[in-house]
N, C-alpha and C positions, 0 to 999 in steps of 0.2 A: 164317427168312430175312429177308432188310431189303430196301432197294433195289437195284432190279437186280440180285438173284440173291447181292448178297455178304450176308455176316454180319456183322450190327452187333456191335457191344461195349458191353457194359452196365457194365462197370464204370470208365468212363471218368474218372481220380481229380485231373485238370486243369480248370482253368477255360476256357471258352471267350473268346475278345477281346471279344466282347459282354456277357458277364457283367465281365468286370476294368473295364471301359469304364462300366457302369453303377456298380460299387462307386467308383472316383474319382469319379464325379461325385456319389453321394451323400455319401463321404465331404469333397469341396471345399465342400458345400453347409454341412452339419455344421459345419466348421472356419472359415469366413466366419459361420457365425451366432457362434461363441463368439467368435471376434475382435470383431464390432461390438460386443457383450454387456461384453466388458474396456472397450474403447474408450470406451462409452457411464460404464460407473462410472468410469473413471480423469477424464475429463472434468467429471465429478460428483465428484469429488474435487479434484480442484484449482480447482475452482469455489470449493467450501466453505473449502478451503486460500485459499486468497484473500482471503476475506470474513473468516477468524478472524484472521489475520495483518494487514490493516488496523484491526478491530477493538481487534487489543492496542495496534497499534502509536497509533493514535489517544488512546486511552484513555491511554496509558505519555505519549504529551505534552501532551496535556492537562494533565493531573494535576502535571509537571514546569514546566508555565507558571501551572500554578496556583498551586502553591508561592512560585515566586518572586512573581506577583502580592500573595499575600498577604505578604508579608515588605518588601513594595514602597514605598517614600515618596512615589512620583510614578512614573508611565508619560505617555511623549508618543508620538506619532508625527513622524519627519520622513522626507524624501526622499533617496535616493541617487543624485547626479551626474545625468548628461541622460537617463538612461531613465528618472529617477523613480521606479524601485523604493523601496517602503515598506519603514520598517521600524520596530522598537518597539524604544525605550529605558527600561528597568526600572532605577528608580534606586532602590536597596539603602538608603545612604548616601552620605555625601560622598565617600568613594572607592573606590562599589561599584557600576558599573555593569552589567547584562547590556543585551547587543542582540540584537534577534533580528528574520533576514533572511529573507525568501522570494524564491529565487533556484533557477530549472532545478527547479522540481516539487520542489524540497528544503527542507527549514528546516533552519537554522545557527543557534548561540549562538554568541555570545563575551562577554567578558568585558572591561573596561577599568576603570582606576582613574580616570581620571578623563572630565570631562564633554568636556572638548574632547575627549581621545580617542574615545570615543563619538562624539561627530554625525561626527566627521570619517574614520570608517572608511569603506575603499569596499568593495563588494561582491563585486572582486576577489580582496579581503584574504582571505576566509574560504577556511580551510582544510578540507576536506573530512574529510581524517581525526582532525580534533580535535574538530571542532566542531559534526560532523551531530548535527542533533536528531532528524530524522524525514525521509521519504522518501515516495515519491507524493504529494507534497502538493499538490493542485489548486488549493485557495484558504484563507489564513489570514486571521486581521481580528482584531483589540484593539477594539473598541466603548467608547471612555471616556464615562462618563456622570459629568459637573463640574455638577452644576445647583448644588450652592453653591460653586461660586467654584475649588472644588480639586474633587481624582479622590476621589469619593464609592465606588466599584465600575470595577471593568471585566467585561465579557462577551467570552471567547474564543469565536473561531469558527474551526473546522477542518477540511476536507476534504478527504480523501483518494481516491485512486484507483486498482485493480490490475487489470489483465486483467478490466475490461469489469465490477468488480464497485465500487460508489463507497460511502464510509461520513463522513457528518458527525457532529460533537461540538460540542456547546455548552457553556459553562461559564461562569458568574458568581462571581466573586471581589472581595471586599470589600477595601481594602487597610486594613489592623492601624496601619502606621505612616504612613500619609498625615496 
């Protein structure tokens, strides 16, 4: 006999509201730890993603401004219209110029045949889908070092930057036909 005289049931094949009650909150407990668990490596993935993707992309214009430096007769700097934006003119031959702008966290080439054309590009002019060289780019710089008289070498500088993760590249290039 049970309480008060009735007859309990032992084989009661239901859960009670306090047992169901207890199994979701273990189970919500469970499924909040493997969500922060993904959360934590996806986070740690595109961190990584980040840092390799500037890496290449550093490295790929580097290497493409290096190119042309070496191939180079002469590199100057001058300035673009009232904000002064720099920029670098790689002179190939007499009618082979590249320029190259840093404008909006981006670098641009272009190309021109001649010199007037060169200095007198504005920074307007560059077209994005032709001409992008490179992307995140924080800060670029051409270092010419003339101690005799002409461009002996230049030293590229490049830095980039993605979602919180930054990568520089330095580069010294000797110019062949200066």
């Amino acid at each position: 006999m049970g309480w008060f005289g009735m007859q309990s049931r032992i084989d009661n094949k239901g859960m009670t509201l306090i047992e169901l009650v207890i199994s979701i909150a273990i189970s919500t407990i469970v499924m909040l730890m493997i969500v922060s668990f993904i959360n934590g490596a996806t986070k740690g993935f595109r961190r990584a993603n980040d840092e390799v993707n500037l890496q290449m992309e550093a490295q790929t214009t580097i290497n493409q401004l290096n190119n042309l430096a070496l191939e180079a007769m002469d590199i100057y700097v001058t300035t673009i219209g009232e904000n002064e934006k720099i920029r670098y003119i790689i002179k190939i031959s007499d009618t082979e110029f590249y320029i190259v702008i840093h404008k909006n966290d981006k670098l641009y080439l272009t190309q021109k045949t001649s010199e007037a054309g060169a200095k007198t590009i504005a920074a307007d002019d560059v077209n994005d889908a032709l001409n992008l060289l490179a992307e995140y780019v924080d800060n670029f710089e051409i270092e010419i070092n003339n101690s005799t008289g002409k461009v002996d070498f230049v030293t590229l500088k490049l830095t980039l930057s993605l979602g919180g993760e930054e990568y520089s590249v330095t580069k010294k290039a000797r110019l062949r036909n200066a």
